[in-house]
C-alpha positions in Angstrom: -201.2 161.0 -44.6 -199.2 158.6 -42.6 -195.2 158.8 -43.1 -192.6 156.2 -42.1 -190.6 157.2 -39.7 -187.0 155.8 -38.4 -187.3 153.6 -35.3 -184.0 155.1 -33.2 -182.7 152.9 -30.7 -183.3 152.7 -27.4 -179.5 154.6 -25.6 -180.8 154.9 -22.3 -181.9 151.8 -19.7 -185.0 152.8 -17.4 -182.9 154.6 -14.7 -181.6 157.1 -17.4 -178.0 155.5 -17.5 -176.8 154.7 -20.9 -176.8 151.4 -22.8 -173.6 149.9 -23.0 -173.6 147.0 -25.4 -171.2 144.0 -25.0 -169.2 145.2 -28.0 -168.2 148.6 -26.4 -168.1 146.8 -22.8 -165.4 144.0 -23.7 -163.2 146.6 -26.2 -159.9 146.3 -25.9 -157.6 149.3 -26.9 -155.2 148.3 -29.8 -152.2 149.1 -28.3 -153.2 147.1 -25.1 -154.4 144.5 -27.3 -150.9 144.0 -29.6 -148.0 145.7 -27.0 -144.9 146.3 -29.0 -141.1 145.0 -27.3 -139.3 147.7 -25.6 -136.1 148.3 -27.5 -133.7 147.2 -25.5 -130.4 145.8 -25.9 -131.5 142.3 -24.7 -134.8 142.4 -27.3 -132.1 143.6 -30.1 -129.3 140.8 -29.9 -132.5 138.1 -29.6 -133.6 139.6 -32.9 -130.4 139.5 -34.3 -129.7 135.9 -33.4 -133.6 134.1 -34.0 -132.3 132.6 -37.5 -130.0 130.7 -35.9 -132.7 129.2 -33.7 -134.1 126.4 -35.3 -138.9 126.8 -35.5 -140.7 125.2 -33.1 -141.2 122.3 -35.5 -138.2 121.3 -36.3 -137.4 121.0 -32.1 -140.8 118.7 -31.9 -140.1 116.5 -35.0 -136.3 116.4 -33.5 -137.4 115.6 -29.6 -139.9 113.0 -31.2 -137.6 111.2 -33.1 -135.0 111.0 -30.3 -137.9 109.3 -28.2 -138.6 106.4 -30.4 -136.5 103.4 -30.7 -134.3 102.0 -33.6 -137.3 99.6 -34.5 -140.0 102.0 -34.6 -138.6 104.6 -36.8 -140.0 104.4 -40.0 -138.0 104.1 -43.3 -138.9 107.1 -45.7 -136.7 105.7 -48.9 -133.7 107.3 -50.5 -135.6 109.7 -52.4 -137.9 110.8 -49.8 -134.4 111.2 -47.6 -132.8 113.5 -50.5 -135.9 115.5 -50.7 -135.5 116.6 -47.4 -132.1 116.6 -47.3 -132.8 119.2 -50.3 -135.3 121.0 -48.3 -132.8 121.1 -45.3 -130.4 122.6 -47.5 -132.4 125.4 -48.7 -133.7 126.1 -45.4 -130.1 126.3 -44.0 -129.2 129.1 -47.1 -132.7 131.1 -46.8 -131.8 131.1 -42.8 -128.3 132.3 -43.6 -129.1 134.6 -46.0 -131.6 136.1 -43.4 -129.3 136.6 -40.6 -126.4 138.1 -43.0 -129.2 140.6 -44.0 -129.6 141.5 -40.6 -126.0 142.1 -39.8 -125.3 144.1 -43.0 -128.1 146.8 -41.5 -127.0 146.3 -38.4 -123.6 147.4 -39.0 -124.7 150.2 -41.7 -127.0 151.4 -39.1 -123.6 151.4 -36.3 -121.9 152.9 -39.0 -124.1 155.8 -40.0 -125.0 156.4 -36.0 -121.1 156.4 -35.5 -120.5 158.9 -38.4 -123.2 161.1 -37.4 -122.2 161.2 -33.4 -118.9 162.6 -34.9 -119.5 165.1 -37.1 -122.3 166.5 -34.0 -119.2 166.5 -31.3 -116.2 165.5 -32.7 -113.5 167.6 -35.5 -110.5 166.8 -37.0 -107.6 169.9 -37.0 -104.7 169.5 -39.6 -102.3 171.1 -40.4 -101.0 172.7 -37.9 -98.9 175.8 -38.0 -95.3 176.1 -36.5 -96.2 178.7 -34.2 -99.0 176.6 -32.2 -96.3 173.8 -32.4 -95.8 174.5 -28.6 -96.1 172.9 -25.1 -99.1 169.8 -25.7 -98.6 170.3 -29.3 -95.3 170.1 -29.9 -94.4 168.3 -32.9 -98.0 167.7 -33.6 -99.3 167.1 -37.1 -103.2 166.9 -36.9 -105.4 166.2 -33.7 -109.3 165.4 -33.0 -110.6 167.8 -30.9 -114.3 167.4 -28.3 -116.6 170.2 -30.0 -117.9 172.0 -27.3 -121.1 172.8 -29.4 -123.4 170.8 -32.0 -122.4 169.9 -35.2 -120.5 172.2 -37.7 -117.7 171.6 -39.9 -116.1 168.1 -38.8 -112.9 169.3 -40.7 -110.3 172.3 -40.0 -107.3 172.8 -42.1 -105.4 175.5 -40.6 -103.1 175.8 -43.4 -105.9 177.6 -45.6 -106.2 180.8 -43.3 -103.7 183.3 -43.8 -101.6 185.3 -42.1 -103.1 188.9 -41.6 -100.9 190.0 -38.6 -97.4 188.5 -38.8 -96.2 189.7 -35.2 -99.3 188.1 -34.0 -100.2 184.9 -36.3 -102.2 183.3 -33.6 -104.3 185.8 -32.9 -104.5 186.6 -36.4 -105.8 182.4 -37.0 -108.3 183.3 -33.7 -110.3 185.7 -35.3 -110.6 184.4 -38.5 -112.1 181.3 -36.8 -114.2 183.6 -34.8 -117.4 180.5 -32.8 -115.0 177.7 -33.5 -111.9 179.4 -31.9 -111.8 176.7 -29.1 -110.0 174.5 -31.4 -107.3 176.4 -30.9 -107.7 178.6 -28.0 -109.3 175.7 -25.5 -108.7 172.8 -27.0 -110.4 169.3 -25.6 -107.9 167.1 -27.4 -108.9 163.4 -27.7 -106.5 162.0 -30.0 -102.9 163.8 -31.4 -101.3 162.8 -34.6 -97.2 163.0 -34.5 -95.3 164.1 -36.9 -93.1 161.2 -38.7 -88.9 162.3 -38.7 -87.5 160.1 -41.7 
């Protein structure tokens, strides 16, 4: 009884190497074949600014029309010339619109990268007691302190620990703040917040 069997093609050349077809010979990896920009500052403000940059087009129909003369420029009529006065105009909105859309996220992106890079390293102290009123922070309302570790409570009010030792309030404040005791202790002050006499 005779039974149809599948021809398999042939994978090896007479010297035993292996077929290679043109297919696999000419392929191209994708990400060789579409690169993506580096993101770099440079590529960023380029992106930011392309609306304002006027398509390919537009500079050829504008360069063309510069090289002809008065007499060979051809009258369109006036509505043909409000048409694309009309079209100019919405081009000129859409363009707009698309480069304010671009600086809303950028700034919401600065914004939430600026918020987040202070609450990781950054703290506000206020509130400060009389007895640390002394030396740097001498008449000192509220300062912003370097954090010397990552993230953590961006806030301190000092005002909301009490006093458990009243012959020794500061050290009393220290332990109750027990990791974050450098705000007080060893503080890396960036910016101090005076007190206002009237």
């Amino acid at each position: 009884m005779a039974t149809n069997s599948a021809e398999k093609p042939d994978t090896e050349n007479s010297s035993g190497e292996p077929v290679v077809n043109e297919w696999e010979r000419n392929y191209v990896p994708r990400r060789m074949a579409h690169p993506k920009p580096r993101l770099t500052l440079r590529w960023l403000l380029a992106y930011m600014l392309s609306p304002l940059q006027p398509a390919p087009r537009v500079v050829e129909s504008m360069q063309a029309r510069t090289k002809k003369r008065p007499y060979q420029r051809q009258y369109l009529g006036r509505q043909s010339t409000r048409r694309r006065r009309r079209r100019l105009r919405r081009m000129y909105w859409l363009r707009f619109v698309k480069w304010s859309k671009r600086i809303a996220y950028s700034l919401l992106f600065s914004i939430l990268a600026i918020t987040i890079l202070f609450w990781a390293k950054f703290a506000v102290v206020y509130n400060v007691p009389e007895y640390l009123q002394v030396g740097q922070f001498a008449q000192v309302q509220a300062y912003i302190v370097y954090k010397s570790w990552w993230f953590g409570p961006p806030i301190f009010d000092l005002e909301k620990y009490p006093i458990l030792d009243p012959a020794h309030p500061e050290q009393s404040l220290v332990m109750q703040l027990q990791r974050y005791k450098d705000i007080v202790t060893d503080p890396f002050v960036v910016y101090v917040f005076m007190q206002h006499h009237e």
